[in-house]
C-alpha positions as CSV (number, residue, x, y, z in Angstrom):
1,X,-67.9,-11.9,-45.3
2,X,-66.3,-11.7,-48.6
3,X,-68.6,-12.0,-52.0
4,X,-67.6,-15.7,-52.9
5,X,-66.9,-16.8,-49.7
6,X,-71.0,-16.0,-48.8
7,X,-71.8,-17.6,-52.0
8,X,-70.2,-20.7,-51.0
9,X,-71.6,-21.0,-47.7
10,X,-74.6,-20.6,-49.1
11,X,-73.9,-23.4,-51.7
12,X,-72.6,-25.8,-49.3
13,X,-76.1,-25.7,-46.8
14,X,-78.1,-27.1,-49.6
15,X,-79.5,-24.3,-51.4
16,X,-79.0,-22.7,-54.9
17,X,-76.8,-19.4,-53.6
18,X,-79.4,-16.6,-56.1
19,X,-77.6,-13.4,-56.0
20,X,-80.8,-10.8,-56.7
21,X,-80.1,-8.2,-58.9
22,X,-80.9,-4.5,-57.4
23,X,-81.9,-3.2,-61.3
24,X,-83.8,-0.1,-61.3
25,X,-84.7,-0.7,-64.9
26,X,-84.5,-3.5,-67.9
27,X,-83.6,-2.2,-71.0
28,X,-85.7,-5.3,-72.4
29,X,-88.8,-5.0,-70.0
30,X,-88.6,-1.6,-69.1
31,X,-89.4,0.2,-65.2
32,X,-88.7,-2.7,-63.4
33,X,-89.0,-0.5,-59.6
34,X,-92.5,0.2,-60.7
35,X,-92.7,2.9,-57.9
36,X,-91.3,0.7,-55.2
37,X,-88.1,1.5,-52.6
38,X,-85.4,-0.7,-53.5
39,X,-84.4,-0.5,-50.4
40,X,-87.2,-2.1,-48.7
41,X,-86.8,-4.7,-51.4
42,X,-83.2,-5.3,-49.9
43,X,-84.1,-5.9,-46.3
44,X,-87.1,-8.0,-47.3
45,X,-84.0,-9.9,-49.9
46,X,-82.2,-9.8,-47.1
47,X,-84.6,-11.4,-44.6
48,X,-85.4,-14.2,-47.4
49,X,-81.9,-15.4,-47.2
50,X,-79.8,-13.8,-50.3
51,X,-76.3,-14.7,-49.3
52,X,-75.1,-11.3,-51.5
53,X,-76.1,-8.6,-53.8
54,X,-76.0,-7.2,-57.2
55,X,-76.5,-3.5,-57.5
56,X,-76.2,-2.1,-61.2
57,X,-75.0,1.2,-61.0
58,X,-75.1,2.5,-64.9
59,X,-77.6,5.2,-65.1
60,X,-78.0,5.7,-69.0
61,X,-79.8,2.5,-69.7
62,X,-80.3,0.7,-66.0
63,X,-81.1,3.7,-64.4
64,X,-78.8,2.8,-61.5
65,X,-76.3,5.5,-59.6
66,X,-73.3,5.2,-57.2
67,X,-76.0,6.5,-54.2
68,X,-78.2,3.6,-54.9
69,X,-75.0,1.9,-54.2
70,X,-74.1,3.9,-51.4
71,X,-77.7,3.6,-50.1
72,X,-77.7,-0.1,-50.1
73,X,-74.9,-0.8,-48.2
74,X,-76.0,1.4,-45.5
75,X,-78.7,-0.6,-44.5
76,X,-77.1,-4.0,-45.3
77,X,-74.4,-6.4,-44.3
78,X,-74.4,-8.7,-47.1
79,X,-71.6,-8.5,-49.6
80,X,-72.2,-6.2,-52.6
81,X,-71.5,-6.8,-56.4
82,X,-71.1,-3.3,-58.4
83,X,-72.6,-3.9,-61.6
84,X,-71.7,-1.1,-64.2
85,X,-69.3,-0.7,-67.5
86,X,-66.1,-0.3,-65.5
87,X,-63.2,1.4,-67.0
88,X,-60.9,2.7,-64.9
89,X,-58.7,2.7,-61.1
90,X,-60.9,5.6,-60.3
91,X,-63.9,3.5,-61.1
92,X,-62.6,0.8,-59.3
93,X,-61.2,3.6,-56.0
94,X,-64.9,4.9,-55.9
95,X,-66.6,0.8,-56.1
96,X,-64.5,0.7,-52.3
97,X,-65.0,4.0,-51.5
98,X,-69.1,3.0,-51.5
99,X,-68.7,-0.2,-49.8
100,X,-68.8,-2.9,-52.6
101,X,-67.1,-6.0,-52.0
102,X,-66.7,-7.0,-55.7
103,X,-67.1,-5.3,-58.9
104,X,-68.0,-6.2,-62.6
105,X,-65.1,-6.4,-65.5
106,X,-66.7,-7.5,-68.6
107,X,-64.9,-8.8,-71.1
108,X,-67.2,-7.8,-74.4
109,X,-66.6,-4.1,-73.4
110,X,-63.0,-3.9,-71.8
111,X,-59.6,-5.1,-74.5
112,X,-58.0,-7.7,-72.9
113,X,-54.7,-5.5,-71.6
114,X,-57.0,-3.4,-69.8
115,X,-59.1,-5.9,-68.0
116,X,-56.1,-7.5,-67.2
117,X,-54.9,-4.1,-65.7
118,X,-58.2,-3.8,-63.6
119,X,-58.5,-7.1,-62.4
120,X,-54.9,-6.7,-60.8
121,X,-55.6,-3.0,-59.3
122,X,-59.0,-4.6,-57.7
123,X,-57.4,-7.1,-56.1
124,X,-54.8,-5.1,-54.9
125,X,-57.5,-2.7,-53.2
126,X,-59.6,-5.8,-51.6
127,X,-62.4,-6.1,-54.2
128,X,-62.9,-9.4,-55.8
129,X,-63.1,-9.2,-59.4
130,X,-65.7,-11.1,-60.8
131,X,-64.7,-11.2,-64.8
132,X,-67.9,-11.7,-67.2
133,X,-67.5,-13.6,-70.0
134,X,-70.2,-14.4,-73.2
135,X,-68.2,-16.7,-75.4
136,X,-65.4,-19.5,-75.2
137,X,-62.6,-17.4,-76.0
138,X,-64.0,-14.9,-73.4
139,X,-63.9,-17.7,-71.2
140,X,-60.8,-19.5,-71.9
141,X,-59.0,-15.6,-71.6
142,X,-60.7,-15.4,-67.9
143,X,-59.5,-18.7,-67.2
144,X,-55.9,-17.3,-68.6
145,X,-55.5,-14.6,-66.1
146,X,-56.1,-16.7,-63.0
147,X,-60.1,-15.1,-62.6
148,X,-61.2,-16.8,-59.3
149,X,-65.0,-15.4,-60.0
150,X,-66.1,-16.0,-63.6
151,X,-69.5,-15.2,-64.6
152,X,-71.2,-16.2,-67.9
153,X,-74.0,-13.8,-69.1
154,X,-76.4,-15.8,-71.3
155,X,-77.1,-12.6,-72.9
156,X,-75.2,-10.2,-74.8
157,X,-74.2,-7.0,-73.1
158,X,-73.0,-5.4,-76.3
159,X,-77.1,-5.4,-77.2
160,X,-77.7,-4.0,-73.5
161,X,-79.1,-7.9,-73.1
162,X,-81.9,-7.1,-75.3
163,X,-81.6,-10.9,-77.0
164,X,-83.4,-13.8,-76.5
165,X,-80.3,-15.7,-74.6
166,X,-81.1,-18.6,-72.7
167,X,-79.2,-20.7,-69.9
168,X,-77.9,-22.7,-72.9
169,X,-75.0,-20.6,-73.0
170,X,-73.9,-21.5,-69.8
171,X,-74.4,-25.3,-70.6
172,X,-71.7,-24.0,-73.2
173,X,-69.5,-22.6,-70.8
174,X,-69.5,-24.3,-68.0
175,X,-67.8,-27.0,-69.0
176,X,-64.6,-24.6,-69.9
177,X,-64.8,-23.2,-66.6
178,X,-61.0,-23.7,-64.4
179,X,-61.2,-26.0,-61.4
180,X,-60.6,-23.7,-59.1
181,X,-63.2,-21.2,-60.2
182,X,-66.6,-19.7,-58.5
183,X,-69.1,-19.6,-61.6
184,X,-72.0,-17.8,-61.9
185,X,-74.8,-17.8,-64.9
186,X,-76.5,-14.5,-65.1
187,X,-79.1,-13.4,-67.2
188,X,-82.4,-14.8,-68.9
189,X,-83.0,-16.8,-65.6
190,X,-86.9,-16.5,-65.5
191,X,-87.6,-20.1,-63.9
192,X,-86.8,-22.2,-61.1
193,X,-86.1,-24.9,-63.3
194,X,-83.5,-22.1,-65.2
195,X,-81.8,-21.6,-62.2
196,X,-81.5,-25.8,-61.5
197,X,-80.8,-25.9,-65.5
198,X,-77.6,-23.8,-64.4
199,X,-76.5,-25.3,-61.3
200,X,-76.7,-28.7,-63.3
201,X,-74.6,-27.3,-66.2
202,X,-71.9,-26.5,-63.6
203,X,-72.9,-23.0,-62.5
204,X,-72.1,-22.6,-58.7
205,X,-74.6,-19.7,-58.3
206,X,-77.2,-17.7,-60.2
207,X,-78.1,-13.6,-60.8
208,X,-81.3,-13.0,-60.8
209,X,-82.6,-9.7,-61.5
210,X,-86.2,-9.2,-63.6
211,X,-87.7,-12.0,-62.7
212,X,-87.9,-11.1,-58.9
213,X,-89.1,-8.0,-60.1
214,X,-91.7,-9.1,-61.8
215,X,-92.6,-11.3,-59.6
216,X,-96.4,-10.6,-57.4
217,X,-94.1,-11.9,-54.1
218,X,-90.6,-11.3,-54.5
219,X,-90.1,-12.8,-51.2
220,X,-92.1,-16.3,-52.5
221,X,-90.2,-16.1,-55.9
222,X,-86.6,-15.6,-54.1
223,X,-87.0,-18.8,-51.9
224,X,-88.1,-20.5,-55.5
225,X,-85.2,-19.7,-57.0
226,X,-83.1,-21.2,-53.8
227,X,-85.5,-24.2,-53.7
228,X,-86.7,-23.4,-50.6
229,X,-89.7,-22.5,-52.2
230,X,-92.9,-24.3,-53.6
């Protein structure tokens, strides 16, 4: 199933469609894997209902890698989301090489030309761009080159996400958003009530990475998220 597609399924049986984020470490909060296999945390993710995945790949500051990638999707069916600073067809060639269904352009760290570039090539290869925005004008060129998946990160990448952003900025955003488009807020989700906050401001789905690994039970804190949970 393709990356949106599961998202929207996901969205239409009820439930918030949370997209865990497979993050080995949070520039913000630090180790975030704490010793643990990510990927027994993807079959237990898995088990718990995520209709997709997030795997961040940059090793410098998330301590991700292309075989974490590679890894995942050899034990998993769901639809993965490469998460990295992508810059290039061979960047792209590799994301569909390892099995990724979707890959990260960001707007605050790509010019325009370029993402524009990218987000044509990954189509033409089968990947489904999903184009981050931060601000209105990031979101109003997303909207501008057709982006079908738009996410808004309530943080600012160009500070590694290090700021105190909230789901405010998606209550910004949203609104801005093209009819046609699959939003998701990521970022500075740490509550249920953050994730509802989202869906309510127009967000179709919602990234969640450090809060579900800090949770005690990821598992319980997943199904929260999806208000499935108490």
């Amino acid at each position: 199933m393709q990356f949106a597609q599961a998202l929207l399924t996901k969205k239409q049986s009820g439930l918030i469609p949370v997209i865990p984020d497979i993050k080995c470490i949070s520039p913000k909060t630090g180790d975030l894997l704490r010793g643990r296999d990510p990927l027994a945390a993807v079959k237990l993710l898995e088990e718990a209902g995520a209709p997709a995945l997030s795997v961040v790949t940059e090793q410098r500051y998330f301590g991700g890698s292309i075989k974490l990638l590679e890894k995942i999707a050899a034990v998993t069916a769901l639809p993965l989301l490469r998460k990295d600073f992508i810059g290039s067809t061979d960047d792209l060639k590799i994301t569909k090489d390892c099995g990724a269904a979707a890959i990260l352009l960001i707007c605050a760290k790509l010019p325009p030309a370029k993402l524009s570039r990218l987000y044509e090539q990954a189509l033409q290869m089968g990947l489904e761009p999903l184009v981050e925005t931060h601000t209105k004008e990031e979101m109003n060129f997303a909207a501008g080159i057709g982006a079908k998946l738009i996410g808004i990160n309530n943080r600012d990448i160009t500070d590694l996400e290090k700021d105190h952003g909230t789901v405010n900025n998606t209550r910004l955003l949203a609104a801005s958003k093209p009819a046609n488009a699959l939003l998701i807020s990521e970022s500075a989700i740490q509550t249920s009530a953050d994730a509802r906050a989202a869906i309510d401001a127009g967000a179709d789905a919602v990234l969640v990475g450090t809060a579900i690994w800090q949770a005690e039970d990821m598992r319980k804190c997943f199904l929260a998220f999806s208000n499935m949970g108490e």
